[in-house]
One Martini backbone bead per residue (centre of mass of N, CA, C, O) as a GRO file, in nm:
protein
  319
    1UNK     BB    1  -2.201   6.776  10.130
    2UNK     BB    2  -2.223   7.072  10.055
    3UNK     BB    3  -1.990   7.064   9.855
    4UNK     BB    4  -2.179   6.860   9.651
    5UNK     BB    5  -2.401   7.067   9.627
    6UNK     BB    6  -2.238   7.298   9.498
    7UNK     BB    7  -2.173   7.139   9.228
    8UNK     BB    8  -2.424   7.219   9.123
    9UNK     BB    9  -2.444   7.361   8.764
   10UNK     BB   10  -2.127   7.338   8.799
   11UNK     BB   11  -1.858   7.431   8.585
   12UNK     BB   12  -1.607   7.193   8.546
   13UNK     BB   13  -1.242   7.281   8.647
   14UNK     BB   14  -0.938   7.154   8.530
   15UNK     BB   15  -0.636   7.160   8.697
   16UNK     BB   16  -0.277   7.195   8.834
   17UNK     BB   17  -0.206   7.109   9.161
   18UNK     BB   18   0.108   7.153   9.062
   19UNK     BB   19   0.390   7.187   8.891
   20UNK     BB   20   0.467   7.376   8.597
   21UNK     BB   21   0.160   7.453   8.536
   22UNK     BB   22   0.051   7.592   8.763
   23UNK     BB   23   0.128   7.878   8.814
   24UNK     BB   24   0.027   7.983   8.522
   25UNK     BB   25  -0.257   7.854   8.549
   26UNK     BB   26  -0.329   8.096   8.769
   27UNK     BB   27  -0.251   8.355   8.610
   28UNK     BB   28  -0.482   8.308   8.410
   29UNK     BB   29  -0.680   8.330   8.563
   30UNK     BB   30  -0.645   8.623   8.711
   31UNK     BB   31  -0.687   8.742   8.467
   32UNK     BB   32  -0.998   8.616   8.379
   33UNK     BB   33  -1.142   8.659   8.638
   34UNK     BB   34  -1.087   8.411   8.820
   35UNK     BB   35  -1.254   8.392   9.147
   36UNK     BB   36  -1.054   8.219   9.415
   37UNK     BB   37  -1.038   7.979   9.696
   38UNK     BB   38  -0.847   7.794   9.868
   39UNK     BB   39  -0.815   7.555  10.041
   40UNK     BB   40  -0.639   7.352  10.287
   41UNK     BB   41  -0.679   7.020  10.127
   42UNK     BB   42  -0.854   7.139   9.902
   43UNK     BB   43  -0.964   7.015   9.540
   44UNK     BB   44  -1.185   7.265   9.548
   45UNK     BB   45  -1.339   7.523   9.413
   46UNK     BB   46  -1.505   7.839   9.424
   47UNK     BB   47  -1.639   8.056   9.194
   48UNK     BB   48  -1.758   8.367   9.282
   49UNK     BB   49  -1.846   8.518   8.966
   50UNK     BB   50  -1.912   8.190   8.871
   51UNK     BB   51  -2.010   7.912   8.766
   52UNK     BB   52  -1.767   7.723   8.909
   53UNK     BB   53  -1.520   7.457   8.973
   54UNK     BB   54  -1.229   7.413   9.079
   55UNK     BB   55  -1.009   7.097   8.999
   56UNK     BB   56  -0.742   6.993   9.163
   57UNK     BB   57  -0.491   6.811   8.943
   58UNK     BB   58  -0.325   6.572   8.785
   59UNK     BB   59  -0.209   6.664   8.460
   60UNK     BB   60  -0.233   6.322   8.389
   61UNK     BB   61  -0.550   6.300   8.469
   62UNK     BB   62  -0.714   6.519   8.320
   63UNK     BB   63  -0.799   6.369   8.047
   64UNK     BB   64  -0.947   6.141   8.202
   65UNK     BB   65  -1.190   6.317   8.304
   66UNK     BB   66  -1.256   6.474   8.027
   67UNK     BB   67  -1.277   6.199   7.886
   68UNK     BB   68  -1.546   6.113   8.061
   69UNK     BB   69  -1.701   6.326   8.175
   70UNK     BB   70  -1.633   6.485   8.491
   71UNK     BB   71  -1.573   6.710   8.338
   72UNK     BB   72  -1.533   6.995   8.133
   73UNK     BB   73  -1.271   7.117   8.187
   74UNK     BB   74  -0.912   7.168   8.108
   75UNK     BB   75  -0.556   7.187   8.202
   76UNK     BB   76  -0.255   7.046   7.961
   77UNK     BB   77  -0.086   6.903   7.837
   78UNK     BB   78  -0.021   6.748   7.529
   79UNK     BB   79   0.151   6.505   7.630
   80UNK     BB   80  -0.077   6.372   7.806
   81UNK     BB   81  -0.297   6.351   7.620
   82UNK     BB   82  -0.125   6.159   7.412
   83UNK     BB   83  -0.095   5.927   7.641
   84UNK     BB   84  -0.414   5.921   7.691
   85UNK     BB   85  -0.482   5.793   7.355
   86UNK     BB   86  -0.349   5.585   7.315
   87UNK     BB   87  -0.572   5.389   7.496
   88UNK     BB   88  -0.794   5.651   7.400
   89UNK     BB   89  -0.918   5.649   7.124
   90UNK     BB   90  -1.054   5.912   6.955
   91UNK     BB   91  -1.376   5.996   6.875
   92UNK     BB   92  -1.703   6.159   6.768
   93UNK     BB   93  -1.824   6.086   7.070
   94UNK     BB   94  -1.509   6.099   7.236
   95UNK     BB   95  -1.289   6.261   7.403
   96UNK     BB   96  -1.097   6.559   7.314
   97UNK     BB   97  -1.092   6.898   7.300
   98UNK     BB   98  -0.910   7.141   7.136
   99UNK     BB   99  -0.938   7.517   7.221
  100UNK     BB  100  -0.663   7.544   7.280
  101UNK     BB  101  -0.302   7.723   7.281
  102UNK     BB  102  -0.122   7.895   7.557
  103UNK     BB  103   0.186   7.913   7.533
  104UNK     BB  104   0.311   7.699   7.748
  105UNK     BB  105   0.488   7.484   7.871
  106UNK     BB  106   0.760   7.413   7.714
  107UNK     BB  107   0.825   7.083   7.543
  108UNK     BB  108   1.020   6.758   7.473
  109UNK     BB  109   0.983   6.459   7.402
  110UNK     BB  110   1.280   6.247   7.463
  111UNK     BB  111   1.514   6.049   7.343
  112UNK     BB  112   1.763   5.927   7.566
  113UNK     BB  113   2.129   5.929   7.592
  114UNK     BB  114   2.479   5.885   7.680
  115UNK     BB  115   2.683   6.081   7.541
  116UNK     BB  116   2.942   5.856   7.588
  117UNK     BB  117   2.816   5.680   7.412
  118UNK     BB  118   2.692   5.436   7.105
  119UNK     BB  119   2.431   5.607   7.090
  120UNK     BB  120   2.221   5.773   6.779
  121UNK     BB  121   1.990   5.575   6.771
  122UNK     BB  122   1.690   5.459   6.842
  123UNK     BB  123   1.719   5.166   6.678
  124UNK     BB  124   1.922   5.056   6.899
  125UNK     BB  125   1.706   5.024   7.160
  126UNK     BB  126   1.614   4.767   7.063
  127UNK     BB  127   1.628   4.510   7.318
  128UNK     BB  128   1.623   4.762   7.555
  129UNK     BB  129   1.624   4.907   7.795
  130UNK     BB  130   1.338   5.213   7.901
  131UNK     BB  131   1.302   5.498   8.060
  132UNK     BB  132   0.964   5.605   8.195
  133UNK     BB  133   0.618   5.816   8.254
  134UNK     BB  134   0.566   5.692   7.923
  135UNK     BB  135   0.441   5.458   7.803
  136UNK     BB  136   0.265   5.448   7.596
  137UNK     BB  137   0.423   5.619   7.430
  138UNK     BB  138   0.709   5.436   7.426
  139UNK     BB  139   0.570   5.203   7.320
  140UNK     BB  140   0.479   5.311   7.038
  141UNK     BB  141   0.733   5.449   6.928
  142UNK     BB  142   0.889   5.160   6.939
  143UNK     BB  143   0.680   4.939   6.809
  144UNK     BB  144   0.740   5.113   6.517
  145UNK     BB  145   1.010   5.061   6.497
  146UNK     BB  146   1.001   4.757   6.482
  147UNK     BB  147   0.822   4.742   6.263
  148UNK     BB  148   1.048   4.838   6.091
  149UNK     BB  149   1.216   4.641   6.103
  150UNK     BB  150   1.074   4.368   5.987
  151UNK     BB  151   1.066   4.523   5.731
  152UNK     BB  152   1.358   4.675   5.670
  153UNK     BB  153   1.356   5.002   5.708
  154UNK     BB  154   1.584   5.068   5.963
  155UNK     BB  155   1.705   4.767   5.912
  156UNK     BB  156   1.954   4.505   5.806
  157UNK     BB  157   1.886   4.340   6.081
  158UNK     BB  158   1.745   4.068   6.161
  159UNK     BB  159   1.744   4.014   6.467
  160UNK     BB  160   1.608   4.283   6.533
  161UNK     BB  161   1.328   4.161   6.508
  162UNK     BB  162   1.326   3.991   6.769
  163UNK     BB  163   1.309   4.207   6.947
  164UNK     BB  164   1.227   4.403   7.283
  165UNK     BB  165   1.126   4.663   7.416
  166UNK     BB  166   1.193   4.779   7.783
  167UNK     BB  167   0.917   4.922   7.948
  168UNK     BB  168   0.991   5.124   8.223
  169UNK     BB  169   0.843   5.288   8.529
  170UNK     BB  170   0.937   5.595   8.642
  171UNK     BB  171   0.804   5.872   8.803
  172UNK     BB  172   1.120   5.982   8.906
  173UNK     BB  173   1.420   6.067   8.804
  174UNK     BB  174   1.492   5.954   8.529
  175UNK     BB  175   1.781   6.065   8.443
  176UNK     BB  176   1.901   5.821   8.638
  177UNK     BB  177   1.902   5.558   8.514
  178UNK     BB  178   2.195   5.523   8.348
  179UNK     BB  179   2.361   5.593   8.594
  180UNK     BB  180   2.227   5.314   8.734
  181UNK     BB  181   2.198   5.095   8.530
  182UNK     BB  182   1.862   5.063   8.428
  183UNK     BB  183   1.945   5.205   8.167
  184UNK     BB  184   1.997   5.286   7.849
  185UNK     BB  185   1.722   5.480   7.775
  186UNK     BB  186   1.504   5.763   7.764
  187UNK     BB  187   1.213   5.918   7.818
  188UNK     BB  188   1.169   6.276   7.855
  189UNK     BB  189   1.154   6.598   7.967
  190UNK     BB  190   1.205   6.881   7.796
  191UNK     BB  191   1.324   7.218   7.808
  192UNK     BB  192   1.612   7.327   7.823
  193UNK     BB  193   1.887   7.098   7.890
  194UNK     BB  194   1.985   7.068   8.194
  195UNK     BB  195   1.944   6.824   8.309
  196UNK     BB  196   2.066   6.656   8.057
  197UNK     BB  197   2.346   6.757   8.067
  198UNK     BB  198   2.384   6.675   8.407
  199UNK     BB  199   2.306   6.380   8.316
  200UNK     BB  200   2.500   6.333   8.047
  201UNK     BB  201   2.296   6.394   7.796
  202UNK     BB  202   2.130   6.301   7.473
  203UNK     BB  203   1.926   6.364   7.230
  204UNK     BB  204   1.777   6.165   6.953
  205UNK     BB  205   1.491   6.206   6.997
  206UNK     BB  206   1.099   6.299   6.918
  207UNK     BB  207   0.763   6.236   6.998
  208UNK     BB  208   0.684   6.526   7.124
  209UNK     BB  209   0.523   6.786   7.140
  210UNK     BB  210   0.463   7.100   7.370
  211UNK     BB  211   0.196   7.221   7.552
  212UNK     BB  212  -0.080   7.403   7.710
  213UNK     BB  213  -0.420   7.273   7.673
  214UNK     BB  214  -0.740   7.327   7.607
  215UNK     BB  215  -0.991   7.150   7.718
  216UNK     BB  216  -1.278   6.938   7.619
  217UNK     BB  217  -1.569   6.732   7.620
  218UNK     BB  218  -1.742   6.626   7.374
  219UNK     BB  219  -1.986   6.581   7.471
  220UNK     BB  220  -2.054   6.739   7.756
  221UNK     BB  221  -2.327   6.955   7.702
  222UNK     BB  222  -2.487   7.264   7.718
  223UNK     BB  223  -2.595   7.566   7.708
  224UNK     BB  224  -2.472   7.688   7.915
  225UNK     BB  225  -2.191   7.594   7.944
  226UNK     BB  226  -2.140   7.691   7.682
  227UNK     BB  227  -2.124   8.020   7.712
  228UNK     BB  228  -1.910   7.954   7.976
  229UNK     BB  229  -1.713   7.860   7.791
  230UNK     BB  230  -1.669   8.108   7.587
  231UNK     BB  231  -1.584   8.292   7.791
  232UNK     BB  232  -1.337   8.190   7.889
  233UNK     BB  233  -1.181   8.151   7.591
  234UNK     BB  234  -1.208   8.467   7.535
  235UNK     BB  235  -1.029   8.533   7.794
  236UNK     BB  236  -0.780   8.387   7.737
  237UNK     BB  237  -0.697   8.490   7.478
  238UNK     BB  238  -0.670   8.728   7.630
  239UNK     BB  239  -0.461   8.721   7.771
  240UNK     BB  240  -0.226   8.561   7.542
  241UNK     BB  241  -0.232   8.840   7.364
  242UNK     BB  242  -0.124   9.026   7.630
  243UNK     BB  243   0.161   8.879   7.638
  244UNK     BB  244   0.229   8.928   7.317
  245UNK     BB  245   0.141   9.232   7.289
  246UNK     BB  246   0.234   9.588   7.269
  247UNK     BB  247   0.189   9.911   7.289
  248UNK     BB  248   0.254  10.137   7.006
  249UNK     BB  249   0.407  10.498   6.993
  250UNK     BB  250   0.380  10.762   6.769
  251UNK     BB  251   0.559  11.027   6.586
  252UNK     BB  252   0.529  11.141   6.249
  253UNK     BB  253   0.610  11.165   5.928
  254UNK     BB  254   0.467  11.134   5.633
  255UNK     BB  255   0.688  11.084   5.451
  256UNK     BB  256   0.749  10.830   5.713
  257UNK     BB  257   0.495  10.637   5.709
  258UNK     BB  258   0.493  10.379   5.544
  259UNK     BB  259   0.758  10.281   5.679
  260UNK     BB  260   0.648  10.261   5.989
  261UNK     BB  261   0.378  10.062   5.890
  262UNK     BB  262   0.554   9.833   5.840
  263UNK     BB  263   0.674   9.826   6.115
  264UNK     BB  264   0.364   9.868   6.181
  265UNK     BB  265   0.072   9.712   6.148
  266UNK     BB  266  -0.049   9.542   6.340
  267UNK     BB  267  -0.331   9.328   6.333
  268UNK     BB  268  -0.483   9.526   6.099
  269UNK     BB  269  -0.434   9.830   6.192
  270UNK     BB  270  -0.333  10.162   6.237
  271UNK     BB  271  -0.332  10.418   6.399
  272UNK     BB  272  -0.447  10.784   6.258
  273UNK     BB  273  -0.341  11.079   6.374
  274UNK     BB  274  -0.341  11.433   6.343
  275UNK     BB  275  -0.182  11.676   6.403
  276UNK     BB  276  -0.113  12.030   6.463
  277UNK     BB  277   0.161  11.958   6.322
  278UNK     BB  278   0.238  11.961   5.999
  279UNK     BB  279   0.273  11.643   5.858
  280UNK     BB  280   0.199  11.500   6.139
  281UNK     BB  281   0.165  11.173   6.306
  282UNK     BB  282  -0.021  10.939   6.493
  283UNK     BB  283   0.105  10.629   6.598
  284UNK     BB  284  -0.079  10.309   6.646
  285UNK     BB  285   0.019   9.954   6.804
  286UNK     BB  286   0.062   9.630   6.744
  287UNK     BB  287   0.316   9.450   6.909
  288UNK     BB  288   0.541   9.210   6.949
  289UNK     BB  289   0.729   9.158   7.253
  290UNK     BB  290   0.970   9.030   7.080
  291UNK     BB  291   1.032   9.310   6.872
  292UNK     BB  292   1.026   9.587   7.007
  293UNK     BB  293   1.321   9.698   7.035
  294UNK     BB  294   1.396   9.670   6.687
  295UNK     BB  295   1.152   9.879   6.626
  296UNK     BB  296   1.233  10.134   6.809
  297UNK     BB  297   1.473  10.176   6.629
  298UNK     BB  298   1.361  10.182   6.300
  299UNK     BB  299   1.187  10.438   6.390
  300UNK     BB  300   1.417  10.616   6.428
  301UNK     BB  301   1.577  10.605   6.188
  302UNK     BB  302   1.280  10.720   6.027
  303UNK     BB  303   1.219  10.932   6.211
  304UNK     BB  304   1.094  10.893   6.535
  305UNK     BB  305   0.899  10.989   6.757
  306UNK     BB  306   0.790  10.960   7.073
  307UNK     BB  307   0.833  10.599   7.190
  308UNK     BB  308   0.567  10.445   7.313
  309UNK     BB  309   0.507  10.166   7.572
  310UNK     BB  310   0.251   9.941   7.658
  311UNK     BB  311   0.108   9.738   7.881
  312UNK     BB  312  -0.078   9.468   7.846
  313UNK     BB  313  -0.354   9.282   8.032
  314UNK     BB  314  -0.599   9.309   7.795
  315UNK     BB  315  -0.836   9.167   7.558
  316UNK     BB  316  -1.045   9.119   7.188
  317UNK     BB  317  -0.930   9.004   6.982
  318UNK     BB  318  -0.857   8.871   6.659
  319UNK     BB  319  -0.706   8.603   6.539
   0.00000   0.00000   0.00000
């Protein structure tokens, strides 16, 4: 009864209890400082720094919380979403705004079949078992299909018309059923491709891409919610920020400095400042972390000495 008066007044978000999502989305949260313990067996966190109340619920559960307006913020796959708005079509007084893409958990729904098999194309599995965890998805792109078929887009074979496509729900272990012979074919989250590869398999089609994103509840809104929604918002682009480019400096002549700013150009413009040796100027920028490598080769070759890049652990910057 305390914990249920204690989330009065307290903006509700829900996060991933376990999965792939939950490791990256802690660490989203402590970059964050968004501060909390959770007790052992408790799925509810009180935030100690902000009116805050952490729900930690099943990943595919949280669309549907937060899109019934039961919680104020969630995060979750986009693939989640998607799978619950195909029965809960939204409009413009229900279901979720995404507020953010937070840019990991990147995979992509799959239509996969066996490696050694005879089928090369999704309208091959029509009138066919195809299992899958996301059924609604599944029935909805096959739906598609069938209907393609009817109307002779798909191909010309007329029996194909009569055929309905079997979806089978299966919580784990989807990869697994082509080899128990229980599918011809299944939908399934594909990362690396690793487990798809070890399991005979291999992609045919795509219905979704995904990664994971901040949602909110579309009607669900106060004033006081709205200022500490936007905070949050703020903080976590700004760690998202800062997870994707490091601050490089370095020192260059004016003559070769054109050639470097073109190669650091920062997010706005790079920082120059003018060193006490003449002709030198000391720049500073905002760089990619997936480019920095190949920026401080081309910096030496042009002549940039002294390059040195930091860490960066959180930022402000505009999109």
């Amino acid at each position: 009864m305390d914990l249920v008066n204690s989330l009065n007044d307290r903006l509700l978000f829900a996060v991933p209890k376990k999965g792939r999502l939950n490791e990256a989305t802690l660490n989203l949260l402590s970059g964050s400082d968004i501060q909390f313990h959770r007790h052992n067996r408790l799925d509810i966190a009180l935030v100690k720094n902000h009116q805050i109340a952490l729900v930690f619920l099943p990943a595919a559960d949280i669309p549907t919380f937060v899109g019934e307006g039961r919680v104020d913020l969630g995060i979750t796959g986009r693939d989640q979403v998607a799978e619950h708005e195909v029965l809960n079509p939204p409009t413009e007084d229900s279901g979720v705004d995404e507020l953010l893409d937070l840019e990991f958990g990147k995979c992509k729904l799959q239509v996969q079949v066996p490696e050694k098999g005879n089928i090369s194309k999704p309208e091959q599995l029509i009138g066919r078992n195809v299992v899958t965890s996301f059924t609604n998805l599944a029935i909805s792109y096959f739906q598609k299909l069938e209907g393609q078929a009817t109307n002779g887009v798909a191909n010309g074979d007329s029996k194909t018309a009569q055929l309905q496509t079997h979806i089978k729900y299966v919580g784990g272990s989807v990869e697994a059923a082509c080899a128990l012979g229980v599918a011809d074919g299944i939908v399934d989250l594909v990362e690396s491709g690793e487990t798809m590869r070890a399991a005979g398999l291999k992609a045919i089609s795509t219905v979704v891409e995904s990664t994971a994103v901040l949602i909110k509840n579309k009607r669900k809104s106060t004033s006081e919610n709205e200022a500490l929604v936007k905070l949050i918002v703020a903080r976590i682009r700004g760690v998202i920020t800062a997870q994707k480019y490091v601050l490089c400096t370095y020192n260059v002549h004016r003559d070769h400095l054109e050639a470097a700013t073109k190669l650091t150009p920062g997010k706005r413009a790079p920082t120059i400042n003018s060193l006490e040796e003449e002709g030198w100027v000391a720049v500073s920028a905002m760089v990619r972390k997936a480019t920095i490598a190949d920026i401080m080769d081309q910096l030496e070759k042009i002549g940039a000495e002294d390059i040195l890049v930091t860490q960066l652990l959180n930022s402000r910057t505009k999109s």
